[in-house]
N, CA, C, O and CB atoms as a CASP TS submission, in Angstrom:
PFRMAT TS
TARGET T0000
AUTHOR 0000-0000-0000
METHOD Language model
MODEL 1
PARENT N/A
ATOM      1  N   UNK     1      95.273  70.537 160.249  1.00  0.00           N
ATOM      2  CA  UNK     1      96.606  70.212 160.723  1.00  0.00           C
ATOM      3  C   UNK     1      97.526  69.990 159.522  1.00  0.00           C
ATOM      4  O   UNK     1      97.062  69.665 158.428  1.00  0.00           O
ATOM      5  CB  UNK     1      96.577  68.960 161.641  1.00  0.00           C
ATOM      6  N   UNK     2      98.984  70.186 159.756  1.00  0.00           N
ATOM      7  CA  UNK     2      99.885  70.557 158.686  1.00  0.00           C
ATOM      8  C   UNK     2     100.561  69.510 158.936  1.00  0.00           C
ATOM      9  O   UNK     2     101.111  69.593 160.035  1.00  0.00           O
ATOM     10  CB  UNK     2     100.631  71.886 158.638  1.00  0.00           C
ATOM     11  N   UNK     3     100.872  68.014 158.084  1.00  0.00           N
ATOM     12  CA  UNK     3     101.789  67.077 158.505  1.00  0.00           C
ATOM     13  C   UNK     3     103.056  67.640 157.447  1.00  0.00           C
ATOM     14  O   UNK     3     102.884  68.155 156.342  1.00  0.00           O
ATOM     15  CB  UNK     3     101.186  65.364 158.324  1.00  0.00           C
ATOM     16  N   UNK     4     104.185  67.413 158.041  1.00  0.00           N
ATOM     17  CA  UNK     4     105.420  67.526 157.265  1.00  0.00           C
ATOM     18  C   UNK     4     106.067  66.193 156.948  1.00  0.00           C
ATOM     19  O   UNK     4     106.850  65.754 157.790  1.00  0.00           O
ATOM     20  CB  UNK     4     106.395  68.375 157.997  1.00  0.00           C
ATOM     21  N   UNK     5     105.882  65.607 156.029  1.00  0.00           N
ATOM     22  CA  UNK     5     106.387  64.052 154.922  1.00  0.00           C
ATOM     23  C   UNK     5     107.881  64.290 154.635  1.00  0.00           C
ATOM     24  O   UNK     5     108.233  65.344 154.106  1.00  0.00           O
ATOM     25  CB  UNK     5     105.451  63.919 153.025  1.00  0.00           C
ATOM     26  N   UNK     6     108.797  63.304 154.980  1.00  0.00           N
ATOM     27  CA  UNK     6     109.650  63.665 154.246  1.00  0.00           C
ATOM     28  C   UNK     6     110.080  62.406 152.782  1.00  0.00           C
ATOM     29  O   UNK     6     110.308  61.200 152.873  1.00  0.00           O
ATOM     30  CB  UNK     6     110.749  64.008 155.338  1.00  0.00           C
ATOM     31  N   UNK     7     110.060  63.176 151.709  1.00  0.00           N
ATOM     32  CA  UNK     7     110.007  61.964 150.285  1.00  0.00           C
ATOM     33  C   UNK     7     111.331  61.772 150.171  1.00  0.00           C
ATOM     34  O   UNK     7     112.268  62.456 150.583  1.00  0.00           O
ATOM     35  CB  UNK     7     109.339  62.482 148.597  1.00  0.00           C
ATOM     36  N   UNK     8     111.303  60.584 149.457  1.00  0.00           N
ATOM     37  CA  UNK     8     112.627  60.389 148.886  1.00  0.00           C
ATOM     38  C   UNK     8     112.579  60.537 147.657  1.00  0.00           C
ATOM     39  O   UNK     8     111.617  60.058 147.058  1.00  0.00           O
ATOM     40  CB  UNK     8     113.216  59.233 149.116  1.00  0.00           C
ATOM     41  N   UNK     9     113.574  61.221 146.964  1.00  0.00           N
ATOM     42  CA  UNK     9     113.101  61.580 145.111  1.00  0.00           C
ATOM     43  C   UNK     9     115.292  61.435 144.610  1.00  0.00           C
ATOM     44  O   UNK     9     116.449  61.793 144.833  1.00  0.00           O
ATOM     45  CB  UNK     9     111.909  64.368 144.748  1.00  0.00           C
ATOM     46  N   UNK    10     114.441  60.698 143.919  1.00  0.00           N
ATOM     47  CA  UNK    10     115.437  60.505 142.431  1.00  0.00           C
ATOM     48  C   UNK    10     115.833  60.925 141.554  1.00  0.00           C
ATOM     49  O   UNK    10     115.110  61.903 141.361  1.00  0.00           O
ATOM     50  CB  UNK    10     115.326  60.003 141.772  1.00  0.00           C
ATOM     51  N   UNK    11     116.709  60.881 140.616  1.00  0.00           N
ATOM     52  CA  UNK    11     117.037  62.216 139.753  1.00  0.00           C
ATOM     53  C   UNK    11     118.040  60.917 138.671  1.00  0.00           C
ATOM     54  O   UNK    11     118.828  61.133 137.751  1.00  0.00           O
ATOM     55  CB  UNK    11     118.176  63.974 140.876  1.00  0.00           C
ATOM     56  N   UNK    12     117.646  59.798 139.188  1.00  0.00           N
ATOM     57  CA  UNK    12     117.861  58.735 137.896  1.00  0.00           C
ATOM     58  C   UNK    12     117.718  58.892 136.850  1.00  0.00           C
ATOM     59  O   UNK    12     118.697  58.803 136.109  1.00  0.00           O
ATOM     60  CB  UNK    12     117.293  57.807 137.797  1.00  0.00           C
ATOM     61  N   UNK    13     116.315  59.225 136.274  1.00  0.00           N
ATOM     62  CA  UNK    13     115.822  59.321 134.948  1.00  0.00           C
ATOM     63  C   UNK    13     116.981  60.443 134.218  1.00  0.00           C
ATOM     64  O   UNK    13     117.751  60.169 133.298  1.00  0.00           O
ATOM     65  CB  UNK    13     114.090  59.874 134.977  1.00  0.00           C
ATOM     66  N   UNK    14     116.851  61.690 134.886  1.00  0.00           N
ATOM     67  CA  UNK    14     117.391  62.392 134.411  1.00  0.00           C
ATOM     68  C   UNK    14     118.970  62.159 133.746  1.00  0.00           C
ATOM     69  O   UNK    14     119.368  62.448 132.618  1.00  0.00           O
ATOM     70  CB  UNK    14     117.181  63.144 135.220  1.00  0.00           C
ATOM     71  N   UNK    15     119.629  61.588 134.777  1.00  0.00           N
ATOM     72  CA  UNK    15     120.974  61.302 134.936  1.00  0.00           C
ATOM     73  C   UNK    15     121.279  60.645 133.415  1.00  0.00           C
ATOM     74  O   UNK    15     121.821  61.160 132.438  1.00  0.00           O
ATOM     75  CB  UNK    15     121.260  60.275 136.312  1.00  0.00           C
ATOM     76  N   UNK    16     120.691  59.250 133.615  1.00  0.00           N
ATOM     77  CA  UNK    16     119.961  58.450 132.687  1.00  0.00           C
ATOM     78  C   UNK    16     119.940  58.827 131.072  1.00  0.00           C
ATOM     79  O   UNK    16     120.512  58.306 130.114  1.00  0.00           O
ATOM     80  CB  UNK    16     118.600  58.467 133.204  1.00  0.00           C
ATOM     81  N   UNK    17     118.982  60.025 131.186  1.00  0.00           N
ATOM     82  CA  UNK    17     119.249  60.916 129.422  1.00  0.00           C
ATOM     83  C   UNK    17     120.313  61.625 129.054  1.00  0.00           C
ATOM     84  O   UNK    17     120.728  61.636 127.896  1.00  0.00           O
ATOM     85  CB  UNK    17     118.288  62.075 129.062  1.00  0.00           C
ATOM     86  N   UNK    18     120.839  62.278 130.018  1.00  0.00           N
ATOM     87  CA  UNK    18     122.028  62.840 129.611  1.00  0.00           C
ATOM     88  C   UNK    18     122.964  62.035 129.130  1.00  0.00           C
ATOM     89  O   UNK    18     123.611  62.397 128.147  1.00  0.00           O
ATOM     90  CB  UNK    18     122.546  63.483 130.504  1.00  0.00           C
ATOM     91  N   UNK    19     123.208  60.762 129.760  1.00  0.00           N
ATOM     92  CA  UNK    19     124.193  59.757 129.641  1.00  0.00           C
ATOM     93  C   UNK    19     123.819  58.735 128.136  1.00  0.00           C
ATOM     94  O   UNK    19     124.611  57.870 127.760  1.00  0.00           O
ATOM     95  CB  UNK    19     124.144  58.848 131.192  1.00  0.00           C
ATOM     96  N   UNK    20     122.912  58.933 127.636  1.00  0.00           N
ATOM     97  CA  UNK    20     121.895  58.196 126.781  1.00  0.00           C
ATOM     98  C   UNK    20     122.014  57.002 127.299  1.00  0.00           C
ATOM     99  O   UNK    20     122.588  56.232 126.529  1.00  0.00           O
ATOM    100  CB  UNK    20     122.070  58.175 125.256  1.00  0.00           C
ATOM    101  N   UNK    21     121.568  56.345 128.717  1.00  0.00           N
ATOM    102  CA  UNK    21     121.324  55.496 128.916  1.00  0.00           C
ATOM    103  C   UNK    21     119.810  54.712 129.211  1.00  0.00           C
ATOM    104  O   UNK    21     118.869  55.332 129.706  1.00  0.00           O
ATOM    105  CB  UNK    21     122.058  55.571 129.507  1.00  0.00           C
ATOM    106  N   UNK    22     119.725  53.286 128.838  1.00  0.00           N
ATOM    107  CA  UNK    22     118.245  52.531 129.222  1.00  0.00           C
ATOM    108  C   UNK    22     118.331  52.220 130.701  1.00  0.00           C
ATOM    109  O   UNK    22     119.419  52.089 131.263  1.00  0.00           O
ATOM    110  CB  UNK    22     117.938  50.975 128.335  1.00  0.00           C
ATOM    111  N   UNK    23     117.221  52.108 131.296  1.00  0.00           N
ATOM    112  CA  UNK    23     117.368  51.167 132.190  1.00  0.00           C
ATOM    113  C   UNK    23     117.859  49.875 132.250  1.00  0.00           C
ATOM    114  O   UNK    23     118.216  49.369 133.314  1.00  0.00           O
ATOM    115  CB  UNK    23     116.547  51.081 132.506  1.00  0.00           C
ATOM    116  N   UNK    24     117.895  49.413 131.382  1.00  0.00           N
ATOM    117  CA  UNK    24     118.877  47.894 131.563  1.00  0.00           C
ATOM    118  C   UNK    24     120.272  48.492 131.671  1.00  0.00           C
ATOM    119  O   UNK    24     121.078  48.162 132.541  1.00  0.00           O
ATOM    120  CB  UNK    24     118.840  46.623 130.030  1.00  0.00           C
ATOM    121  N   UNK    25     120.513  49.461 130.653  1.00  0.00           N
ATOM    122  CA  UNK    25     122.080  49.416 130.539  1.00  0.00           C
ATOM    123  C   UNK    25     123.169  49.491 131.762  1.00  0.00           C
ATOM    124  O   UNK    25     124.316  49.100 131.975  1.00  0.00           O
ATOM    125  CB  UNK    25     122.408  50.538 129.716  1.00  0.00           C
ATOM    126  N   UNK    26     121.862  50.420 132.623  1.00  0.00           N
ATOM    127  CA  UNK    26     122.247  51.254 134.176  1.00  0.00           C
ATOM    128  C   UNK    26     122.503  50.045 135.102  1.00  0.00           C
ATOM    129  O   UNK    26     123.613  49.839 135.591  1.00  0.00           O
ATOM    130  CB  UNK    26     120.783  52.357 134.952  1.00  0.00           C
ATOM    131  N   UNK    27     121.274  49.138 135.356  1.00  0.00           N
ATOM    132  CA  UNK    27     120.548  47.810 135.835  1.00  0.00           C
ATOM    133  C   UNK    27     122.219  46.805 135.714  1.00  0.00           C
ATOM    134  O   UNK    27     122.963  46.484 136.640  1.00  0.00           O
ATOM    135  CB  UNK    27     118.858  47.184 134.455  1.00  0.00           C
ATOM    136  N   UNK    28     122.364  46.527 134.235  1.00  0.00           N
ATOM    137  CA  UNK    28     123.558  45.478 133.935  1.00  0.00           C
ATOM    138  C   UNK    28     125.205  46.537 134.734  1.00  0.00           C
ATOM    139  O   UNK    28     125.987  45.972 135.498  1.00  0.00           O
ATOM    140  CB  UNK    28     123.650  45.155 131.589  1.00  0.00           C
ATOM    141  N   UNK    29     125.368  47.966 134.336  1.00  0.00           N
ATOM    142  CA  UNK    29     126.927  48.635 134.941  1.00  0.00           C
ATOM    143  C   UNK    29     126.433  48.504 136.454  1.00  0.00           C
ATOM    144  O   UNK    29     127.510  48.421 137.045  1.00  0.00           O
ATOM    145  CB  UNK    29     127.445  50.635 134.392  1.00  0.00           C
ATOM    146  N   UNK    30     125.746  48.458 137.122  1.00  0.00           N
ATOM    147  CA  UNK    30     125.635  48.865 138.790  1.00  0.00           C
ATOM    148  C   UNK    30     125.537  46.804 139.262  1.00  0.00           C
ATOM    149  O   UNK    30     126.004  46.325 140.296  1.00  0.00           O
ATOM    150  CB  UNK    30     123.510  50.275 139.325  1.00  0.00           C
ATOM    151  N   UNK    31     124.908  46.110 138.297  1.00  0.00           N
ATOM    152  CA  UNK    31     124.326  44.824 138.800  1.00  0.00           C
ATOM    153  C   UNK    31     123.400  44.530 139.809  1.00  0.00           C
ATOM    154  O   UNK    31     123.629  44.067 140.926  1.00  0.00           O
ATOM    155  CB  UNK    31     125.166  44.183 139.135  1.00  0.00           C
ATOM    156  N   UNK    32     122.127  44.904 139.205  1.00  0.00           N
ATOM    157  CA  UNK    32     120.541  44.799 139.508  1.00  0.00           C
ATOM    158  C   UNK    32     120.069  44.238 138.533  1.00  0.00           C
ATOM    159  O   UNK    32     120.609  44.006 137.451  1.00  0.00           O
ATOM    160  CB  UNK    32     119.737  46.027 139.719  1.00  0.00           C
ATOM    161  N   UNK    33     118.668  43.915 139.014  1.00  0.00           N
ATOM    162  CA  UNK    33     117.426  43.909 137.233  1.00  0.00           C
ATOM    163  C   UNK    33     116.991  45.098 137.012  1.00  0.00           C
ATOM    164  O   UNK    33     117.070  45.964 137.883  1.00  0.00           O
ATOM    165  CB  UNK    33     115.721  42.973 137.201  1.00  0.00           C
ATOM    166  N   UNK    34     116.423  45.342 135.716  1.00  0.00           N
ATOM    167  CA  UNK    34     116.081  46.325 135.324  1.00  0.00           C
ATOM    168  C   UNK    34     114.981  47.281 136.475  1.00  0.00           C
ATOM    169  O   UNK    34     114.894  48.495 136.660  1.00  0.00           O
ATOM    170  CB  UNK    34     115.604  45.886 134.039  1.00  0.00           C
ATOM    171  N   UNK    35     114.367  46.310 136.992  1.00  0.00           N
ATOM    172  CA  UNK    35     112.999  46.183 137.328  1.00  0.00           C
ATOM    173  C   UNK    35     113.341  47.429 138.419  1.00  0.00           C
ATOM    174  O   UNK    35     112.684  48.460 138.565  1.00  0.00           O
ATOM    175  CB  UNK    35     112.363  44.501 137.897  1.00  0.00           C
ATOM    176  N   UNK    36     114.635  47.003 139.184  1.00  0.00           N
ATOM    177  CA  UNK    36     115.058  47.315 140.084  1.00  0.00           C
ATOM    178  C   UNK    36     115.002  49.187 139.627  1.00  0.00           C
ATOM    179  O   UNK    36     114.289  50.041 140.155  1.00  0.00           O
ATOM    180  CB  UNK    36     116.393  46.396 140.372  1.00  0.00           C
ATOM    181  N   UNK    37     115.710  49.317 138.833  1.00  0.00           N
ATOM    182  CA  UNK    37     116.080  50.365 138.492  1.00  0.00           C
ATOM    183  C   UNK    37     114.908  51.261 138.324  1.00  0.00           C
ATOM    184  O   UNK    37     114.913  52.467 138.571  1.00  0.00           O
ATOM    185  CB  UNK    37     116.848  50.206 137.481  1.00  0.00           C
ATOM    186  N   UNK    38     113.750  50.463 137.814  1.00  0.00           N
ATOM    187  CA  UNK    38     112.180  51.206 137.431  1.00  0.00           C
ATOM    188  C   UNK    38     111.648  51.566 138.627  1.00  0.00           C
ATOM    189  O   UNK    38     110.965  52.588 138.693  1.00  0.00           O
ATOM    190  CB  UNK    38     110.978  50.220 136.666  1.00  0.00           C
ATOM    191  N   UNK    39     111.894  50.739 139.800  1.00  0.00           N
ATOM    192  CA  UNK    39     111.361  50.637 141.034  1.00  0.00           C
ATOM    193  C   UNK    39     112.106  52.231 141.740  1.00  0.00           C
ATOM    194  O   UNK    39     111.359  53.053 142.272  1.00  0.00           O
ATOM    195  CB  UNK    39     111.842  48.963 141.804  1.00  0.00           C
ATOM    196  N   UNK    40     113.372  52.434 141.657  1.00  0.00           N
ATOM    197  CA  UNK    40     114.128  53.582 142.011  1.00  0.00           C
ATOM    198  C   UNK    40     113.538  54.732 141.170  1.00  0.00           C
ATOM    199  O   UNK    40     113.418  55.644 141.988  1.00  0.00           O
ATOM    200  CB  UNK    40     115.677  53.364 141.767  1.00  0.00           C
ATOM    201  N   UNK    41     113.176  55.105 140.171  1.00  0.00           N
ATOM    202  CA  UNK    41     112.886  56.461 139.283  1.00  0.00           C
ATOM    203  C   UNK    41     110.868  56.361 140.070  1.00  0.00           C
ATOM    204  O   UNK    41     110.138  57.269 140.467  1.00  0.00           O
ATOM    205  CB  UNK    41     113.242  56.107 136.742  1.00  0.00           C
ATOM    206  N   UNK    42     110.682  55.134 139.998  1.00  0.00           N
ATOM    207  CA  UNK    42     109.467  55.628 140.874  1.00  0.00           C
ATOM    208  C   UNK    42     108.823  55.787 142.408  1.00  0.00           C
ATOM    209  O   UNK    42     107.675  55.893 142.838  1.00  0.00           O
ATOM    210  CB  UNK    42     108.765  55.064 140.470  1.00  0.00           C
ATOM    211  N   UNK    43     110.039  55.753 142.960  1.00  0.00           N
ATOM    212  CA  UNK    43     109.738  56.217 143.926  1.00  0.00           C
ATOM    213  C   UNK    43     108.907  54.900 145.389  1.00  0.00           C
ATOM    214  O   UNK    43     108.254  55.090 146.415  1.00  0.00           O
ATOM    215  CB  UNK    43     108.879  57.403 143.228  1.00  0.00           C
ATOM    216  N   UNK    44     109.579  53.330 144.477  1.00  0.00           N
ATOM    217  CA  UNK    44     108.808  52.304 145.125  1.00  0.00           C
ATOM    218  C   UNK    44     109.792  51.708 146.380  1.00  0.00           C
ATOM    219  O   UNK    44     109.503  51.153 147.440  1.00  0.00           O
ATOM    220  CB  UNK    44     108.364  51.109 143.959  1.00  0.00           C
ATOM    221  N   UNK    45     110.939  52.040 145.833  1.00  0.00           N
ATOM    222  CA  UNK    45     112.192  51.318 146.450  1.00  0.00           C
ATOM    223  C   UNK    45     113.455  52.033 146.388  1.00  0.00           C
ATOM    224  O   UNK    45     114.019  52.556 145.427  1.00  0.00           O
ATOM    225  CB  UNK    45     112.451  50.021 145.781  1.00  0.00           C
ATOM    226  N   UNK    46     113.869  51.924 147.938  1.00  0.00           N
ATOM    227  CA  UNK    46     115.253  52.570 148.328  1.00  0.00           C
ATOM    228  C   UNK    46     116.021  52.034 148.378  1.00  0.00           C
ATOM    229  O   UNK    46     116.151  50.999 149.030  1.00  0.00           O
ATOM    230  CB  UNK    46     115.483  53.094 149.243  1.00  0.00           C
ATOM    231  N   UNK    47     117.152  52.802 147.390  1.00  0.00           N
ATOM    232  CA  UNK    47     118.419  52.033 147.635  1.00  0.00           C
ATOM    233  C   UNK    47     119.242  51.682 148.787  1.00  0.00           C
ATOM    234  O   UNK    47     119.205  52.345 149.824  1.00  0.00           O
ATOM    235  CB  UNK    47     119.161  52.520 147.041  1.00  0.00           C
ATOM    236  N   UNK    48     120.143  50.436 148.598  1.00  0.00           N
ATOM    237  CA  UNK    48     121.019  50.592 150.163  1.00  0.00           C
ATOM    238  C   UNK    48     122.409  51.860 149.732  1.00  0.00           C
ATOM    239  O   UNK    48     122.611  52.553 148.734  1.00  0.00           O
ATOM    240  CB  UNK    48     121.960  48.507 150.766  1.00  0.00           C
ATOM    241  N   UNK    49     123.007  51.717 150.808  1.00  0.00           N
ATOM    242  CA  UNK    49     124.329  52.989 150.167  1.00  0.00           C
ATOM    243  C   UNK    49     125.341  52.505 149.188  1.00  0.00           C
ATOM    244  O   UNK    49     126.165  53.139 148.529  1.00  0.00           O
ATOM    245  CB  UNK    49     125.438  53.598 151.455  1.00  0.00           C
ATOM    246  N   UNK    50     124.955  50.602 149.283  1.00  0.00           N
ATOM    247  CA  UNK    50     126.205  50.636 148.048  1.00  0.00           C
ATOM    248  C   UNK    50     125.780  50.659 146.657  1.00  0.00           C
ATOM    249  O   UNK    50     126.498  50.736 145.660  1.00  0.00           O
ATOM    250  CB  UNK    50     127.154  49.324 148.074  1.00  0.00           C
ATOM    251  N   UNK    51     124.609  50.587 146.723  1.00  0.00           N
ATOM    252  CA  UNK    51     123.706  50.749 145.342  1.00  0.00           C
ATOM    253  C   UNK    51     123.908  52.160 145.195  1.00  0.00           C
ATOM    254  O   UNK    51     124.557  52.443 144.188  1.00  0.00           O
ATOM    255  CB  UNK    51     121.961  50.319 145.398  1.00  0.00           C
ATOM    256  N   UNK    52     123.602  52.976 145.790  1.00  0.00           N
ATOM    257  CA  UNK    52     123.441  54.425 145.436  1.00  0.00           C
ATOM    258  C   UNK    52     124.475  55.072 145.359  1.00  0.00           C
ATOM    259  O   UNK    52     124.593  56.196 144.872  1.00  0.00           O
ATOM    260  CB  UNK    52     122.722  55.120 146.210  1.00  0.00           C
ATOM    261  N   UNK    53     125.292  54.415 145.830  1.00  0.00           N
ATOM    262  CA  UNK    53     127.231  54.993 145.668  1.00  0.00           C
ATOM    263  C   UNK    53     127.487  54.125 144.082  1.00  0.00           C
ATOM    264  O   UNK    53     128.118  54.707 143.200  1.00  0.00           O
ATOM    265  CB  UNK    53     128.809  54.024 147.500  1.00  0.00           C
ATOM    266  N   UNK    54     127.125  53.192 143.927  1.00  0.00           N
ATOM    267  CA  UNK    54     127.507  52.675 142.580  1.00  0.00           C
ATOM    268  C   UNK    54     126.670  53.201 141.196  1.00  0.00           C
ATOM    269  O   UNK    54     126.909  53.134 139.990  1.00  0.00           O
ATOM    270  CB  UNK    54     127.348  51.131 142.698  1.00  0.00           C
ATOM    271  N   UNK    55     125.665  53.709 141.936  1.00  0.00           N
ATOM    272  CA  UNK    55     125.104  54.487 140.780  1.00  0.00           C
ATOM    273  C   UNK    55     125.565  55.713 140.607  1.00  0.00           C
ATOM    274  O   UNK    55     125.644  56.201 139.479  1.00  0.00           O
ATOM    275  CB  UNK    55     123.789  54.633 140.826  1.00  0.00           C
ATOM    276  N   UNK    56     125.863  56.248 141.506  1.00  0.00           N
ATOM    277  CA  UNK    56     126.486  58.015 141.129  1.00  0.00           C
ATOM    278  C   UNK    56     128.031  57.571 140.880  1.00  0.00           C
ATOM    279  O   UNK    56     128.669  58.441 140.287  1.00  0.00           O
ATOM    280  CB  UNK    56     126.358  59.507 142.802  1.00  0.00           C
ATOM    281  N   UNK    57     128.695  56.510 141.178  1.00  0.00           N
ATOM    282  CA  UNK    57     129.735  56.392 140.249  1.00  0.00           C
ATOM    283  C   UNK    57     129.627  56.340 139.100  1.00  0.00           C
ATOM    284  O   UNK    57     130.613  56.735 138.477  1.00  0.00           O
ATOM    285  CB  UNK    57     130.333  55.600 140.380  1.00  0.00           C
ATOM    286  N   UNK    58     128.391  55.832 138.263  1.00  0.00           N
ATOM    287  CA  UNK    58     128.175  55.802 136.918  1.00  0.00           C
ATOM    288  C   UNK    58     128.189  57.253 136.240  1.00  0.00           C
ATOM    289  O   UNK    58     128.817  57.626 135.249  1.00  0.00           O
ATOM    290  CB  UNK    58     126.894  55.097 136.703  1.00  0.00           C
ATOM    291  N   UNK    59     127.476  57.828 136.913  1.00  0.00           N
ATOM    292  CA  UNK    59     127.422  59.189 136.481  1.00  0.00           C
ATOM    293  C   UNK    59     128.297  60.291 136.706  1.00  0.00           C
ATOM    294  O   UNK    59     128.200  61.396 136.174  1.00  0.00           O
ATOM    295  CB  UNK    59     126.463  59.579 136.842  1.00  0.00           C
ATOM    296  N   UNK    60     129.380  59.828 137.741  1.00  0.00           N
ATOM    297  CA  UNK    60     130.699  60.509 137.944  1.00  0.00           C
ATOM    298  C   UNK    60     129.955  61.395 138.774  1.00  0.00           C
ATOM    299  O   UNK    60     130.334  62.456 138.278  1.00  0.00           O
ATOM    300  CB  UNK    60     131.625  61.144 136.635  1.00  0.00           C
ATOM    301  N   UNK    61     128.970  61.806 139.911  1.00  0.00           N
ATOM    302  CA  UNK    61     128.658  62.633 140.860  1.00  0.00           C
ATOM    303  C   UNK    61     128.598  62.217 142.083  1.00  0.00           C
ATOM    304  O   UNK    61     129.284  61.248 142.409  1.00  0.00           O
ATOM    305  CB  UNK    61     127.695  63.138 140.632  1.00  0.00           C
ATOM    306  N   UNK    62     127.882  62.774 142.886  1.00  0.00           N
ATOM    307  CA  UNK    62     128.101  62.052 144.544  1.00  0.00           C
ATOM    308  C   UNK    62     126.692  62.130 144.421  1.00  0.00           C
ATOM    309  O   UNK    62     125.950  62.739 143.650  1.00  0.00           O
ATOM    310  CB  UNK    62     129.010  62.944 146.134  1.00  0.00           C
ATOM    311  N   UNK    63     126.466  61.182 145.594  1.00  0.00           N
ATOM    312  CA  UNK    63     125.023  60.129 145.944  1.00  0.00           C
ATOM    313  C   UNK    63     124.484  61.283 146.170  1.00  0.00           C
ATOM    314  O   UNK    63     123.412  61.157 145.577  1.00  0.00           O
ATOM    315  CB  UNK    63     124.868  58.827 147.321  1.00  0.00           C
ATOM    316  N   UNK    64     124.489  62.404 146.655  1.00  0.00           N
ATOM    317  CA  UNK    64     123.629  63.742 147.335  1.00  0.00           C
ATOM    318  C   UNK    64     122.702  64.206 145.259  1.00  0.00           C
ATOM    319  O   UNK    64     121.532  64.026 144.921  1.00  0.00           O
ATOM    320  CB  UNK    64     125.443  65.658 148.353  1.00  0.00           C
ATOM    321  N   UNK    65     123.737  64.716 144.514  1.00  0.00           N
ATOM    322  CA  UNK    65     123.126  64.944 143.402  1.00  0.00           C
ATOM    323  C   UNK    65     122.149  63.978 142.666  1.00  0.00           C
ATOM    324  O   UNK    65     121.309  64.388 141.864  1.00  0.00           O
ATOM    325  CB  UNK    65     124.032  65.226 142.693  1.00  0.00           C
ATOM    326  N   UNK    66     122.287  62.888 142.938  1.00  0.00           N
ATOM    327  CA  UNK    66     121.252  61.187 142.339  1.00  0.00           C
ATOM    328  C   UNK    66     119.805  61.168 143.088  1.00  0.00           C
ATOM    329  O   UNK    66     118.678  60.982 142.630  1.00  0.00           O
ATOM    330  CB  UNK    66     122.196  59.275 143.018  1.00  0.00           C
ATOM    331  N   UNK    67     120.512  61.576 145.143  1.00  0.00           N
ATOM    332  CA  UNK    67     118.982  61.121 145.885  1.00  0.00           C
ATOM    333  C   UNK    67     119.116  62.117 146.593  1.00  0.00           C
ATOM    334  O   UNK    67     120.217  62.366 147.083  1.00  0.00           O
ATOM    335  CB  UNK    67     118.659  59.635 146.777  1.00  0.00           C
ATOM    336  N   UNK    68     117.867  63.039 146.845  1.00  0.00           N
ATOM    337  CA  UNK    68     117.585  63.694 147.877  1.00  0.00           C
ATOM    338  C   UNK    68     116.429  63.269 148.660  1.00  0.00           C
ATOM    339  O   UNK    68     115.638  62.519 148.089  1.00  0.00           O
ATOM    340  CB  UNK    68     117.496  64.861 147.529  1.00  0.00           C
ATOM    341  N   UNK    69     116.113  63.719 150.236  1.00  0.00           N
ATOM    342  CA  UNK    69     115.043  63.977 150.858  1.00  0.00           C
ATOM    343  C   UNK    69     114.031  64.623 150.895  1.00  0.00           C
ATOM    344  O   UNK    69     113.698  64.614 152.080  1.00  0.00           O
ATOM    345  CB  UNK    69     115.211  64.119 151.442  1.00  0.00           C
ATOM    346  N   UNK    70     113.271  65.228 150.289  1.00  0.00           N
ATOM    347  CA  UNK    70     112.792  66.623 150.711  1.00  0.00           C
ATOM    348  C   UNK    70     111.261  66.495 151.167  1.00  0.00           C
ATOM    349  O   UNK    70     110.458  65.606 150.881  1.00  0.00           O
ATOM    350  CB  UNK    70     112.945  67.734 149.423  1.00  0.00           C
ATOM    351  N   UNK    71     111.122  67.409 151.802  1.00  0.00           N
ATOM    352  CA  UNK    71     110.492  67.562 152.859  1.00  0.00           C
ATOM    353  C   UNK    71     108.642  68.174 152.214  1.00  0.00           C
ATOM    354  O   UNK    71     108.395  69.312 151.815  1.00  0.00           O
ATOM    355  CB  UNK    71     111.568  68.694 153.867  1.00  0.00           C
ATOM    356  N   UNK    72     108.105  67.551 152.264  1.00  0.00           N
ATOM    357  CA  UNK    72     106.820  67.665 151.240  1.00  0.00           C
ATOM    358  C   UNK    72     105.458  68.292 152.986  1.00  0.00           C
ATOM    359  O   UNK    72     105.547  67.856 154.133  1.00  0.00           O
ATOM    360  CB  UNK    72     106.335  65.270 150.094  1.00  0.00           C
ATOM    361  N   UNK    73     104.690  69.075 152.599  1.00  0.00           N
ATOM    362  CA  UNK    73     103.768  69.279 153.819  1.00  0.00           C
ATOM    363  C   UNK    73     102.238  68.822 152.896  1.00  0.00           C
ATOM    364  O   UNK    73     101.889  68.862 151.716  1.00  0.00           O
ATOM    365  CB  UNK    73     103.857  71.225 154.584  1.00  0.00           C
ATOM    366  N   UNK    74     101.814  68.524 153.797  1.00  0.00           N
ATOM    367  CA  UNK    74     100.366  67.552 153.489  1.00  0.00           C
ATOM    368  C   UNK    74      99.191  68.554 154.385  1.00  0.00           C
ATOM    369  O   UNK    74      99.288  69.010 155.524  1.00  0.00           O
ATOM    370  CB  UNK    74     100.507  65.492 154.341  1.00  0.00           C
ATOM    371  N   UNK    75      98.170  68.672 153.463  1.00  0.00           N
ATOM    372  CA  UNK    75      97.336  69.243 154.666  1.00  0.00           C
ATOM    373  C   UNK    75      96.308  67.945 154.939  1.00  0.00           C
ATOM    374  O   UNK    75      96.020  67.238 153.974  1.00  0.00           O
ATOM    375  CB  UNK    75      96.418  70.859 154.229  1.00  0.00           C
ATOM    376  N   UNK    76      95.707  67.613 156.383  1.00  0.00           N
ATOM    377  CA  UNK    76      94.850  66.920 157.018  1.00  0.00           C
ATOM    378  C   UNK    76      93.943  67.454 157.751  1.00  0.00           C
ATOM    379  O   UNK    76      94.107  68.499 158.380  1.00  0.00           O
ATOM    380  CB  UNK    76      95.346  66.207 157.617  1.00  0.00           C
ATOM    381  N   UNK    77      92.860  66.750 157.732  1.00  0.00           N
ATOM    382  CA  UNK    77      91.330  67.765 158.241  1.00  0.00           C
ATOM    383  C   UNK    77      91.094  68.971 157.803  1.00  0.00           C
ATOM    384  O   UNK    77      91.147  69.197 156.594  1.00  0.00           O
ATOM    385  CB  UNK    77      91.204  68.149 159.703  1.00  0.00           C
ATOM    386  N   UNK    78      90.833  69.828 158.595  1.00  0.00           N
ATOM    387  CA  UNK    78      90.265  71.035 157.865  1.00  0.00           C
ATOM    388  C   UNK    78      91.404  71.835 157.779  1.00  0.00           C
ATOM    389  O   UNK    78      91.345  72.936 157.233  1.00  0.00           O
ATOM    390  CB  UNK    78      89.048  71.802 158.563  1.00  0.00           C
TER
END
């Protein structure tokens, strides 16, 4: 059987190097802990929309280019 997952994936890190930014630096302009921010690039914790609107303000893009959904298929049993 074919389950279809849908992930949530980040594009922080990336954003992140271009900008030469740390995670704190991101953490202190949006106002989180860092921790927070580590928790988002891995995939532990979702943002609410005003977090994720204040982060793609940092980066001058819209929340769609920062977070996507996508749709991952899993195989189960045989």
């Amino acid at each position: 059987m074919v389950q279809k997952m849908r992930i949530f994936k980040t594009h922080i890190k990336e954003y992140r190097a271009k900008f030469d930014m740390t995670q704190d630096d991101l953490a202190k302009t949006v106002g989180v802990r860092r921790e927070t921010i580590g928790n988002l690039e891995n995939g532990r914790y979702n943002p609410s929309l005003k977090l994720a609107m204040d982060i793609s303000k940092v980066f001058g893009c819209t929340v769609e280019d920062i977070f996507e959904i996508v749709n991952n298929e899993n195989s189960c049993g045989k």
